[in-house]
C-alpha positions in Angstrom: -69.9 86.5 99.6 -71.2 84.8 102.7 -74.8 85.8 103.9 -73.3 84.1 107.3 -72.5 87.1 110.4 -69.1 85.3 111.7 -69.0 87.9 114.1 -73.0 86.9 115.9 -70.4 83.7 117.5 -68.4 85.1 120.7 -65.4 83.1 120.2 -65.5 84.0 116.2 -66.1 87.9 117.4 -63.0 87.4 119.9 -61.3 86.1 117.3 -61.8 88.9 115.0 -60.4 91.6 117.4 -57.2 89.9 118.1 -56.3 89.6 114.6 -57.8 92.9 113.7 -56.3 95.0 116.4 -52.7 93.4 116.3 -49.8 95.4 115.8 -46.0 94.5 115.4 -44.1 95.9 118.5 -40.2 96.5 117.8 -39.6 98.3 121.2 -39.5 96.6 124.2 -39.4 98.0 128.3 -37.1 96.2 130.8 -40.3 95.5 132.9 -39.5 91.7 133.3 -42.6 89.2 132.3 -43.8 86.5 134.5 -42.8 83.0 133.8 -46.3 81.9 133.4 -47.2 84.9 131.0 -44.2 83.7 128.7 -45.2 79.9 128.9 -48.2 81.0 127.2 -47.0 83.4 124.9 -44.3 80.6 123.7 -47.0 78.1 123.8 -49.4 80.5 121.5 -46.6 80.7 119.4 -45.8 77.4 118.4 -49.7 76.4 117.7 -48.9 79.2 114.8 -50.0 77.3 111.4 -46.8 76.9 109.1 -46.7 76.0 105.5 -46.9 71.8 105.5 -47.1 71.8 109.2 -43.3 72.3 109.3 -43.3 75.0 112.1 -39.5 75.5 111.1 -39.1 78.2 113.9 -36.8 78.2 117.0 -37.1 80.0 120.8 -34.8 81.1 122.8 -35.1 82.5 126.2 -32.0 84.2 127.0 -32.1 85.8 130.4 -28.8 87.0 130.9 -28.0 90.6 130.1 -24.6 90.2 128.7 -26.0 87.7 126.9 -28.8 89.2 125.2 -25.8 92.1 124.5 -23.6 89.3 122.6 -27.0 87.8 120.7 -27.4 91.5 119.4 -23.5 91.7 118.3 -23.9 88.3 116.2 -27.5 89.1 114.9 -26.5 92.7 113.8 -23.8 91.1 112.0 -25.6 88.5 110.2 -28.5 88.5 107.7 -30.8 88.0 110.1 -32.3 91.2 110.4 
């Protein structure tokens, strides 16, 4: 075991609490998001490490209501979820 306190380093501390105080989140509020606020949550997201550097993952934005209402009709039928 280490004799080094990662957590003495700010940005290591920092860090630390994001990944230790994370938490999945499966239901969502219709109080729209900011454009900017999901730039950087997209842009987070594909920095994510991936096995080999693949980063085999996909976004879509999908604004419209009806829509999001057929995405959920074709996911719920699939073996997606």
């Amino acid at each position: 075991m280490s004799t080094l306190n990662p957590l003495a380093d700010p940005k290591q501390a920092s860090f630390y609490e994001v990944v230790s105080t994370r938490r999945s989140v499966r239901r969502f509020t219709k109080t729209p998001i900011s454009d900017e606020v999901l730039n950087a949550c997209l842009d987070m997201a594909m920095l994510a490490p991936s096995s080999s550097n693949l980063q085999p993952w996909q976004f879509f934005v999908i604004e419209s209501e009806e829509k999001r209402q057929k995405t959920r009709e074709v996911i719920h039928c699939s073996n997606v979820i």
